[in-house]
C-alpha positions in Angstrom: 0.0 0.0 0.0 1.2 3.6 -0.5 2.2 5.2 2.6 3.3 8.8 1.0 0.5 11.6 0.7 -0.4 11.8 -2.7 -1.3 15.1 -3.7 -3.6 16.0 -6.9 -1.5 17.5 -9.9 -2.1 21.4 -11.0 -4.8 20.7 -13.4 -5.9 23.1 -16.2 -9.5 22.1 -15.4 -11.6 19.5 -14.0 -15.2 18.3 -13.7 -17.4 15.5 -12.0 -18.6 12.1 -14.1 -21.7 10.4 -12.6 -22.8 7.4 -13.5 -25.2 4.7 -13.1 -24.1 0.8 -12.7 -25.1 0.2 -16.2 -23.0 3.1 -17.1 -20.0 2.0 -15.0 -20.3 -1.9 -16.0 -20.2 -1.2 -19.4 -16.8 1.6 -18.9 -15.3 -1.4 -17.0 -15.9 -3.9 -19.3 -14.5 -1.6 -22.1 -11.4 -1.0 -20.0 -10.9 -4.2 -18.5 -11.0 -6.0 -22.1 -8.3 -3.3 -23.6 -6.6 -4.7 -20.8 -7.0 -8.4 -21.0 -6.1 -8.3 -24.9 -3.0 -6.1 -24.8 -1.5 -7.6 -21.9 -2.0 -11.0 -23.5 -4.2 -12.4 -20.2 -4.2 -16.3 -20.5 -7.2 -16.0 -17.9 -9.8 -13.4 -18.1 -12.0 -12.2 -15.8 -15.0 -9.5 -15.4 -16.2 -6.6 -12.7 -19.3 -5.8 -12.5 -21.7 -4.0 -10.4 -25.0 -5.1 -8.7 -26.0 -5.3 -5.2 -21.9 -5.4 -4.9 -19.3 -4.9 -7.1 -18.7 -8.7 -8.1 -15.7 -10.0 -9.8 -16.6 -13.0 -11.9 -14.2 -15.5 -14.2 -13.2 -18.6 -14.7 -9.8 -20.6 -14.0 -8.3 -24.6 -14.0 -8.3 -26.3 -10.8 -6.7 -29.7 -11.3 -7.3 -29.5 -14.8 -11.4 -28.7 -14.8 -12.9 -25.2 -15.5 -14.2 -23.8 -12.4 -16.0 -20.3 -12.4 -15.6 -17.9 -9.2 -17.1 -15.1 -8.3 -15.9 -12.5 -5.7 -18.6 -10.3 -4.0 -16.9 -6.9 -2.8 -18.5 -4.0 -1.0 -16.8 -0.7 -2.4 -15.8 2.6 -0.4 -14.0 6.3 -1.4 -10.8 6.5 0.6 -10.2 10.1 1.9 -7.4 10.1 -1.2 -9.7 10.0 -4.0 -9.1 6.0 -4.2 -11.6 2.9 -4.4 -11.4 0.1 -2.0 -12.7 -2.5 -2.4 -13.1 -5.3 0.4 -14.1 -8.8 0.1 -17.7 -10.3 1.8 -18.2 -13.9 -0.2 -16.4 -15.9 -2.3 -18.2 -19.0 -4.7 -15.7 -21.0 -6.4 -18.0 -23.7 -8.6 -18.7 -25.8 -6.0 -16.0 -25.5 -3.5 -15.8 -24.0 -0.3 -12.6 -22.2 -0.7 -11.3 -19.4 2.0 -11.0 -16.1 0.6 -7.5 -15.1 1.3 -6.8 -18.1 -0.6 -8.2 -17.3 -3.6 -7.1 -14.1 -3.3 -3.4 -15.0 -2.9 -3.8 -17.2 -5.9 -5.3 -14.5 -8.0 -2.2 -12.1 -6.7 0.0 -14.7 -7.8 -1.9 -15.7 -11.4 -3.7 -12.6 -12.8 -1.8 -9.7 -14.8 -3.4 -7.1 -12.6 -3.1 -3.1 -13.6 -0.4 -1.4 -12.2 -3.0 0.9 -10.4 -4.9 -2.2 -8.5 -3.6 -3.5 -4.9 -4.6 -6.6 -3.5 -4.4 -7.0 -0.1 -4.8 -10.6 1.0 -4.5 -10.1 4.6 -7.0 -7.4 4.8 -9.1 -8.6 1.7 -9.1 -5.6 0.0 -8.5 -4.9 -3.5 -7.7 -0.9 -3.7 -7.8 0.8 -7.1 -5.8 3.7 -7.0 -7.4 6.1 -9.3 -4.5 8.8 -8.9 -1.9 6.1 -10.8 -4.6 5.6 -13.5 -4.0 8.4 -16.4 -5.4 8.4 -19.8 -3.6 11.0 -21.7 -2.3 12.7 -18.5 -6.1 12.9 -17.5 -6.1 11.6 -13.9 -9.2 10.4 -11.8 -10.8 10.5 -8.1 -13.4 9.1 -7.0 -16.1 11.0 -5.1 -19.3 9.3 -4.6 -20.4 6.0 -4.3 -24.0 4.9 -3.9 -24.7 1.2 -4.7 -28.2 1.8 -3.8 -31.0 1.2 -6.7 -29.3 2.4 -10.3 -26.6 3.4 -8.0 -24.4 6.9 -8.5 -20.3 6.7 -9.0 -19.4 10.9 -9.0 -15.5 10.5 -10.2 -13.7 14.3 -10.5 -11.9 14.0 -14.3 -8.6 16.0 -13.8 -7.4 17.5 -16.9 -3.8 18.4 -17.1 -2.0 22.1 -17.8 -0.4 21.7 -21.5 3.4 23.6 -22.1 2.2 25.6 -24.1 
């Protein structure tokens, strides 16, 4: 985990994003398979949210397909950051502690930079202030799972040289 303060660049502007789960599943599922394909994944996996944010996929066990799902309830940390912190795990039909399968998805999956896992505090933390697109940096704001749910990110746009 990063233990410096991270401050927020000087930014030429910024503005808040809200969206809805159908909204934020379908810019995750954009960005997680641009991610998947150019980093060659041999496994892939999903993140979606519902009543939680769920991480869903499929892996070998002893040479069957099994699918897994990881049930996470999401929170803003103070820094602008997600967190994300693990309830229930299914694992086809296994009972299967979670710190396990989290230490084997540490240990398997090609993860973003920007995403922690935690096994000891099941936690997955996305740090939004390593995640740039063009120099455009994130924060998250707002999260309300309740309903259509609302995700309010601030969109940090960066001072050009010239």
């Amino acid at each position: 985990m990063t233990t410096s303060q991270e401050t927020a660049p000087v930014s030429a502007a910024n503005f808040n994003v809200n969206l809805n789960k159908k909204q934020l599943n379908a810019m995750a599922a954009y960005y997680l398979d641009q991610y998947q394909t150019e980093s060659k994944q041999k496994v892939t996996y999903q993140f979606e949210v519902h009543q939680d944010a769920v991480i869903t996929g499929e892996t070998k066990l002893l040479g069957l397909t099994v699918n897994f799902g990881l049930s996470l309830t999401p929170k803003v940390l103070p820094n602008g950051n997600v967190q994300l912190t693990a309830k229930k795990l299914a694992v086809g039909q296994l009972s299967v502690p979670v710190k396990a399968v989290m230490s084997y998805i540490k240990a398997q999956y090609n993860l973003p930079k920007w995403v922690e896992l935690d096994v000891k505090q099941k936690t997955i933390t996305m740090n939004l202030h390593q995640f740039k697109t063009n120099g455009v940096q994130y924060r998250a704001e707002k999260i309300n799972m309740n309903g259509t749910g609302r995700f309010e990110f601030k969109v940090l746009v960066p001072k050009t040289n010239s």
